[in-house]
C-alpha positions in Angstrom: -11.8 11.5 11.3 -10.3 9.3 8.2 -12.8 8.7 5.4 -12.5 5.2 3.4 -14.5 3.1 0.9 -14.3 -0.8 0.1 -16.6 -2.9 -1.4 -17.4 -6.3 -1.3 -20.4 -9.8 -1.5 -21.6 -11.9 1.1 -18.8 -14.4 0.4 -16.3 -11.0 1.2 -18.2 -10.2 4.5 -16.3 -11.6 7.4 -13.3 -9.9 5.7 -14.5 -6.5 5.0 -15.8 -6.5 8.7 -12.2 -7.9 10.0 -11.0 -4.7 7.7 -13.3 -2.2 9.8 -12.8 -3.7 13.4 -8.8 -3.6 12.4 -9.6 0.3 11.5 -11.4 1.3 14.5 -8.9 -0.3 16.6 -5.7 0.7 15.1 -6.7 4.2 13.3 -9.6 5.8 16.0 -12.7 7.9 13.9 -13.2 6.5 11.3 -16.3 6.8 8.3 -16.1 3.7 5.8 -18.6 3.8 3.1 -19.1 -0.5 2.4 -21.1 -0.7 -1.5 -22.3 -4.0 -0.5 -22.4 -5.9 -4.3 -25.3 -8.2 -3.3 -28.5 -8.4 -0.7 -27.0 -11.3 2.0 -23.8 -8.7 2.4 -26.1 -5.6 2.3 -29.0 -7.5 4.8 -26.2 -8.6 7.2 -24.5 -5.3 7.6 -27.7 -3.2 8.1 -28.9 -5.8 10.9 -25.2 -5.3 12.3 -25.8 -1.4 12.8 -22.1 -0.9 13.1 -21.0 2.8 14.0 -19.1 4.6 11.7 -20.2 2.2 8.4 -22.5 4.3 5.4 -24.1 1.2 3.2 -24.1 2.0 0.1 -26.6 -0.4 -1.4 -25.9 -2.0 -5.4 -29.5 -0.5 -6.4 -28.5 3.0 -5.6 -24.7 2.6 -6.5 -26.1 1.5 -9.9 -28.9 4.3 -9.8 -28.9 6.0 -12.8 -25.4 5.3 -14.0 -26.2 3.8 -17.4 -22.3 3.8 -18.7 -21.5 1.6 -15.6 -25.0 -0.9 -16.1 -23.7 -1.3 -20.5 -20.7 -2.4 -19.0 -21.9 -4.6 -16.2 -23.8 -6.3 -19.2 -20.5 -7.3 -21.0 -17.9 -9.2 -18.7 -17.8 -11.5 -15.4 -19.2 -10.9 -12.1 -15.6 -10.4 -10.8 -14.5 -8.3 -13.8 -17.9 -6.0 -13.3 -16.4 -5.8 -9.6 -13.1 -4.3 -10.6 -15.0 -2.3 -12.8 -16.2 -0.6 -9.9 -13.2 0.4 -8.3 -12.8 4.2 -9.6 -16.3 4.9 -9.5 -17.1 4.3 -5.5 -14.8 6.9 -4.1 -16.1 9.3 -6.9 -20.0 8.1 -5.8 -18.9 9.2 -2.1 -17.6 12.6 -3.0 -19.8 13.3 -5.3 -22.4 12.8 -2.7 -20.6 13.8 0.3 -18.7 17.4 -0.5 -17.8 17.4 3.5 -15.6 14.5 2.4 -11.7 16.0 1.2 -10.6 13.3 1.2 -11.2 9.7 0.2 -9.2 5.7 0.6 -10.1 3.3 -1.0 -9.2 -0.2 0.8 -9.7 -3.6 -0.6 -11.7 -5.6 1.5 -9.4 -8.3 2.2 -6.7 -5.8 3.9 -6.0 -6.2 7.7 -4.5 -3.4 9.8 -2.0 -3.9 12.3 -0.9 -0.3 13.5 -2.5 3.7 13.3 -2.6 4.2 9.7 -1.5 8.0 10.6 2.4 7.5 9.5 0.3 7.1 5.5 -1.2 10.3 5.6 1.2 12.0 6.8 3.4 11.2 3.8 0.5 11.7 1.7 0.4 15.0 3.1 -1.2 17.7 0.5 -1.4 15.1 -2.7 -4.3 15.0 -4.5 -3.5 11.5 -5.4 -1.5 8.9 -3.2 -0.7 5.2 -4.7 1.2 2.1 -3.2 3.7 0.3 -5.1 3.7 -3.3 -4.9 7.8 -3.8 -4.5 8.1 -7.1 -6.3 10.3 -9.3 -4.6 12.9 -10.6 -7.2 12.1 -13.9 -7.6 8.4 -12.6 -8.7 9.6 -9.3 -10.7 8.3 -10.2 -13.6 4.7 -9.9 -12.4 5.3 -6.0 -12.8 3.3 -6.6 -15.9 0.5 -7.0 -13.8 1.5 -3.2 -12.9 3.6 -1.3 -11.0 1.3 -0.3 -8.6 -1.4 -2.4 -6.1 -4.7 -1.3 -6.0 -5.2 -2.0 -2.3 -4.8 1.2 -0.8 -5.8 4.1 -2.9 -6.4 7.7 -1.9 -7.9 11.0 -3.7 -8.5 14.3 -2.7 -11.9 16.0 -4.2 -9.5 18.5 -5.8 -9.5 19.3 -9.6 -6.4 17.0 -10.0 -8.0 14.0 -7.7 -11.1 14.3 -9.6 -9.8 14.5 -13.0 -7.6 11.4 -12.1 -10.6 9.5 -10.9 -12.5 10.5 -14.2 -10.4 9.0 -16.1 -9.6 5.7 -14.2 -13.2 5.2 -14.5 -13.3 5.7 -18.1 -10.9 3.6 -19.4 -12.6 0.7 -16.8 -15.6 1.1 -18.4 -14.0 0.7 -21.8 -12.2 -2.4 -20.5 -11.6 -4.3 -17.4 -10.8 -7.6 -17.8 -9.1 -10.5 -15.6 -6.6 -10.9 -17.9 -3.2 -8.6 -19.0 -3.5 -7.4 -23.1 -0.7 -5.2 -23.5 -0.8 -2.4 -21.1 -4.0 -3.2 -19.4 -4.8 -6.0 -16.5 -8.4 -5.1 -15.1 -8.7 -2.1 -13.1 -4.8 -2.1 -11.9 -2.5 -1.3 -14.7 -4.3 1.9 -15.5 -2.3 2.8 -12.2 1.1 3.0 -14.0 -0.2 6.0 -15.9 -1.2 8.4 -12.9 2.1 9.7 -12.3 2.8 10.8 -16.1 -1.0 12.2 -16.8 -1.9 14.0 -13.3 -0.6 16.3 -11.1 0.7 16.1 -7.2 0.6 12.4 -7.3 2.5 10.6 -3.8 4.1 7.5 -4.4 3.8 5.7 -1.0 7.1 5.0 0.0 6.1 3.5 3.5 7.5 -0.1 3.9 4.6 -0.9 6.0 1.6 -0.2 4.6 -0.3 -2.9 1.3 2.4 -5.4 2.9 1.6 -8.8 0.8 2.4 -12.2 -1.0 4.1 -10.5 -3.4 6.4 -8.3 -1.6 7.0 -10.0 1.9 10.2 -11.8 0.5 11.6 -8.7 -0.3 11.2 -7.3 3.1 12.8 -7.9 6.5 10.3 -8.6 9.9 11.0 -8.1 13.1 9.4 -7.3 16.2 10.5 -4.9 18.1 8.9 -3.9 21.5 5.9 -5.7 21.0 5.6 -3.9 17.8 6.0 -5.9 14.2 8.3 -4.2 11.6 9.4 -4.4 8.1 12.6 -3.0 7.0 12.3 -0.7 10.5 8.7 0.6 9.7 5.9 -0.3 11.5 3.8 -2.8 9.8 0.4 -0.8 9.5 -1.7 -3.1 7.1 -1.1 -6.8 5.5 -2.8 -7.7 2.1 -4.2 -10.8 2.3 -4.8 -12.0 -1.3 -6.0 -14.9 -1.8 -6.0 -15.8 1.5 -8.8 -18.4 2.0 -10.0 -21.2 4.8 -9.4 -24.9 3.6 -11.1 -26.2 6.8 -11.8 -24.6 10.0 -8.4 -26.2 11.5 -6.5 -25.3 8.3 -5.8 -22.2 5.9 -4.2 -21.4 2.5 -2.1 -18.5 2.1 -0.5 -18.8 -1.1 2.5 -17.7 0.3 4.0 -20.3 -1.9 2.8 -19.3 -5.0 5.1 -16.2 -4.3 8.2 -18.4 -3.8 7.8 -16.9 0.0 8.0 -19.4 2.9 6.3 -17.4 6.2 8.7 -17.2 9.2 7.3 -18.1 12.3 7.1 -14.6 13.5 4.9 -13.9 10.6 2.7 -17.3 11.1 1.9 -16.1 14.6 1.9 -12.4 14.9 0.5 -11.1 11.2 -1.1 -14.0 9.9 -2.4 -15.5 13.2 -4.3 -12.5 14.3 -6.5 -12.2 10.8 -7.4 -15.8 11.3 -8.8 -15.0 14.8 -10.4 -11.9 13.1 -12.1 -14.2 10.6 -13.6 -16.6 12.9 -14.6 -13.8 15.2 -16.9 -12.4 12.4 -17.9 -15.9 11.3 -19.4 -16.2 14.5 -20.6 -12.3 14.7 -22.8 -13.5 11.2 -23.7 -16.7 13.0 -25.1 -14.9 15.8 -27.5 -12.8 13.7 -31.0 -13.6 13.8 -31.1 -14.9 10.6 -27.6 -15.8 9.9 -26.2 -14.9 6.6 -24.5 -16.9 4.9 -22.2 -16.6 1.2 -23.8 -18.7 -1.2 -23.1 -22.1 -1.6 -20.8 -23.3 -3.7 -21.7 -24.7 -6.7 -22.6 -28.5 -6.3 -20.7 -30.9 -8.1 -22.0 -33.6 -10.6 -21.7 -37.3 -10.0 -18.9 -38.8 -9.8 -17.7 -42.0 -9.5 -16.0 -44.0 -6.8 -12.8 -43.6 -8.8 -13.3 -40.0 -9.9 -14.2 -39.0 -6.0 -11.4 -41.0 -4.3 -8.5 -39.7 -7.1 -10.3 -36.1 -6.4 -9.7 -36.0 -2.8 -6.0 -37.9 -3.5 -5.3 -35.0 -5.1 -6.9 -32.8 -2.4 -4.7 -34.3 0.1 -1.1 -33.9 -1.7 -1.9 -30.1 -1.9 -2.7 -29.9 1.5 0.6 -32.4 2.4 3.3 -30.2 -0.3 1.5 -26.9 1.4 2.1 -27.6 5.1 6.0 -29.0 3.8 5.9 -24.9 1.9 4.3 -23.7 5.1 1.8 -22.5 2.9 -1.0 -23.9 4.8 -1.1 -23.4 8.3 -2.2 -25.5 11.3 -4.6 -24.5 14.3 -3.8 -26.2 16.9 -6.4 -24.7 20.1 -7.1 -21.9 18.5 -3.1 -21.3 18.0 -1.1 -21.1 14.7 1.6 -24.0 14.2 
């Protein structure tokens, strides 16, 4: 039994549930406590009565925690997310003491293989992180920090505790979408475990928080049915920023990465999170009463003029992303 934590909203959901059917498939027994950050996402998953899934609702997350609710009060709703990082998988083993050890997983990761290989690298460490590998042509975005905070794991031990302490902290003193000098929200703090705590694993595993910003600096390959990078199996993708344009078309800023996807990648990594993705648009669908995120924000009047230069523009993204292979095409139901 492997214990993990994510969080996410209703607009999150059909990810964080791709995340868990991934898990159960490719890792076995699994426990993932899901802090659901708003009522549609917390509704949904209760109605979903998923096995193996502990929601964690935002009343009792927030319960009591006065530091966390004077810092909610003082940036975005994306910044109060990050903000939350460090103190979920302290909430779970605080509360759980049957619970060694704890992962925390962004939402919007997608696992391809048994996530064994990790832990057993991880081994005894109180505290395991993943570096993100910066492709050259990006390396400069180290100042965003050395580390990602996709896949993070802590052992209730003095140092994993101690480490978590103080992560929290210094979120709750400041976590901002933005980098001043050696802080960028919740991630930069990262840098620092290695230097100020003990038995700290860096994750050498070429597999595991694969992403945008390190898949150019990585060979895939498929061997016997299996996908590789650099020889190890792939075991999870990060897929930041991924997002649908139109339900025949999706973004995945790839490009923005200076990273243009092979085919084997289009079809075999990215290809199965999109089928993932509708499968749980159509597992929400199918509820009762189907939630849904909330709408997007509706737009003020425009002019002929305004509209038809708005939607100009649309299209030339759309055009210079399919020439990047940047967005990708479903053609029935199959990646182009």
């Amino acid at each position: 039994m492997r214990h993990y934590c994510t969080y996410f909203d209703a607009r999150y959901l059909p990810r964080a549930l791709a995340l868990y059917d991934s898990l159960v498939r490719s890792g076995g027994g699994i426990r993932l406590w899901a802090l659901c950050l708003d009522a549609a996402s917390e509704d949904a998953l209760r109605r979903l009565g998923l096995p193996g899934i502990e929601v964690i609702s935002l009343r009792e997350f927030e319960a009591g925690d006065e530091a966390l609710l004077a810092a909610k009060a003082n940036r975005s709703t994306v910044e109060y997310y990050f903000t939350c990082s460090p103190s979920l998988p302290l909430f779970v083993l605080r509360r759980h003491p049957e619970v060694d050890l704890i992962t925390y997983l962004d939402a919007d990761l997608y696992f391809y293989a048994d996530p064994e290989p990790i832990f057993d690298e991880i081994g005894d460490a109180s505290i395991a992180i993943v570096p993100h590998r910066f492709a050259p042509r990006v390396a400069d975005k180290v100042r965003f920090g050395r580390f990602n905070v996709g896949w993070l794991t802590f052992r209730g031990d003095e140092s994993g505790l101690e480490c978590l302490n103080w992560w929290r902290e210094r979120c709750l003193e400041w976590c901002y979408a933005r980098q001043e000098g050696d802080r960028y929200a919740d991630q930069k703090y990262l840098d620092r475990f290695p230097e100020l705590f003990s038995n700290v694993r860096v994750i050498e595993h070429r597999g595991v928080n694969l992403g945008p910003w390190n898949l150019g600096n990585h060979g895939v390959s498929q061997e016997a049915g299996e996908i590789r990078v650099d020889g190890d199996p792939l075991i999870c993708f990060h897929f930041a920023n991924f997002r649908r344009v139109a339900s025949w078309l999706y973004n995945t800023d790839l490009a923005s990465w200076h990273v243009r996807p092979s085919a084997l990648v289009r079809r075999k990594v990215v290809g199965p999170y999109i089928d993932a993705l509708r499968r749980q648009d159509a597992r929400l669908a199918a509820l009762p009463a189907a939630v849904s995120a909330p709408p997007a924000p509706s737009r003020a009047p425009e002019s002929f003029p305004t509209r038809m230069a708005r939607k100009l523009r649309a299209a030339r993204r759309i055009c210079s992303g399919l020439l990047l292979q940047d967005h990708l095409l479903l053609l029935r139901d199959r990646v182009l």
